[in-house]
Every structure is written in structure tokens, then in C-alpha cells.
N, C-alpha and C positions, 0 to 999 in steps of 0.2 A: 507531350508527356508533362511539361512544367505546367500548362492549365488544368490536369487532371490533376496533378500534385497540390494547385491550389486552390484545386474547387474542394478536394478531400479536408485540406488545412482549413478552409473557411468555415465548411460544414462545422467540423469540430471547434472552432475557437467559438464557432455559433453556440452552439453546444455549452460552454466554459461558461460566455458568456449570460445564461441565465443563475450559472451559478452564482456568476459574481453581482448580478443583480440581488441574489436572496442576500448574498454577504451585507452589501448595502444596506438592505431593508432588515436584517438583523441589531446593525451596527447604531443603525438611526434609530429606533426601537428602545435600541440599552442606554441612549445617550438621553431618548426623552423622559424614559419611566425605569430606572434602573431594578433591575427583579431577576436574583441570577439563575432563579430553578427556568423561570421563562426565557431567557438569554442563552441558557445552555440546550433548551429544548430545542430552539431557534438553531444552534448551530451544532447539533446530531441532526439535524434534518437536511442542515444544508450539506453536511457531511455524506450523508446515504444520498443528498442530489449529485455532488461530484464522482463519488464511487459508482455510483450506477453509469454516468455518463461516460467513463475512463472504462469501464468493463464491457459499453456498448461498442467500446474500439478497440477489443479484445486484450484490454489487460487484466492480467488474473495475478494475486495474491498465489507467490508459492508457500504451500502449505509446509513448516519445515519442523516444528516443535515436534519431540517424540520419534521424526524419521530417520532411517538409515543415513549417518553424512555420506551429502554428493557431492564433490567441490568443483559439479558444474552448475549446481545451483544455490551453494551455500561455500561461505569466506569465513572461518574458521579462524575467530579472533581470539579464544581463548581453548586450552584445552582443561580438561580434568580427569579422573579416574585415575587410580593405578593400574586398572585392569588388561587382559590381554584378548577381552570382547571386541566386536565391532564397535565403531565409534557411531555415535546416534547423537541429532542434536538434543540439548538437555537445556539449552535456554536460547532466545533470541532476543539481538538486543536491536536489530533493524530489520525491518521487513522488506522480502526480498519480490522480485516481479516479474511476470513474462507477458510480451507482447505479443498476440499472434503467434504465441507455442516458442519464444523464442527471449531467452534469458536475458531482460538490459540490465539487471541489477540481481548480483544474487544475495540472499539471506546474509546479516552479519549475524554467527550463532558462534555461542559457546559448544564446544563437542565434549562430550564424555564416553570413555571407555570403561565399561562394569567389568565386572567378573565374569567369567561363561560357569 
């Protein structure tokens, strides 16, 4: 099983690995010709290379803005409302994530309870 576990981790750090290759080629880029509308372009793109790569090994963004609080997927660092509503997140100040259906980090959200 430790060789499947390290064939699995290679793959992936393989994976990383081109990302941090664009990093590279970003960084050298901004240090020869400094131009920051191109700099930034350079790194949203490397941005959507690691989110795609992290999402190809099922991690998924929980979607928590606007939903019913769940406090198995959101941590509930402030509260507000006076009301005696369901509590719904009403802001997010970290975004929360699941790997393979499975929560390693949940949402840090402000919760607010409305009026009903």
C-alpha cells in the first residue's frame, strides 16, 4: 500500500510541479519587463492552473455565502442579527473545502439571524 500511496503523491506533486514551473516563468518575466496589467494576467492564469489541478483530486470549494449555517461545514466566527430566523451565512472571511466529499477545512463565516 505505501507504493500506491507514493505513486498517488508523485503523480500529484507532478501535477504542482508545472504549476510552479509557470510561477517561475511569471516571476522572471516581472523582474525583466516590469508591466503589472501583464504580471497579473500571468498569475490568474497560473491561479486557474493550480485550482484546476487541486479540483482534479477532488477538492471542491464549499459554497457557503447566502446558505443555511452548517457547523459541519462552516466555523462561525462572528455572529449578527437580532432576529429569531434561521442563521444563514451572511459573509465569508475564509474559504472553506472538501476533499473527495469530505470536509478538511470548513468555511470561516460570519452568521446572521433575520427576522422570520
Amino acid at each position: 500500500q505505501g507504493r500506491l500511496v507514493d505513486a498517488e503523491l508523485q503523480r500529484f506533486v507532478q501535477g504542482l510541479l508545472e504549476v510552479l514551473d509557470e510561477f517561475d516563468l511569471a516571476l522572471m518575466a516581472g523582474e525583466r519587463q516590469p508591466d503589472f496589467v501583464a504580471f497579473r494576467k500571468g498569475v490568474v492564469l497560473v491561479y486557474a492552473q493550480l485550482g484546476q489541478t487541486l479540483r482534479s483530486e477532488g477538492l471542491e470549494r464549499i459554497q457557503a455565502e447566502g446558505k443555511a449555517f452548517d457547523p459541519n461545514e462552516h466555523e462561525a466566527l462572528m455572529q449578527t442579527g437580532e432576529g429569531d430566523g434561521e442563521p444563514h451565512v451572511a459573509e465569508v472571511f475564509r474559504q472553506g473545502y472538501t476533499l473527495r466529499g469530505t470536509v478538511i477545512r470548513p468555511a470561516s463565516v460570519r452568521v446572521e439571524r433575520t427576522r422570520d
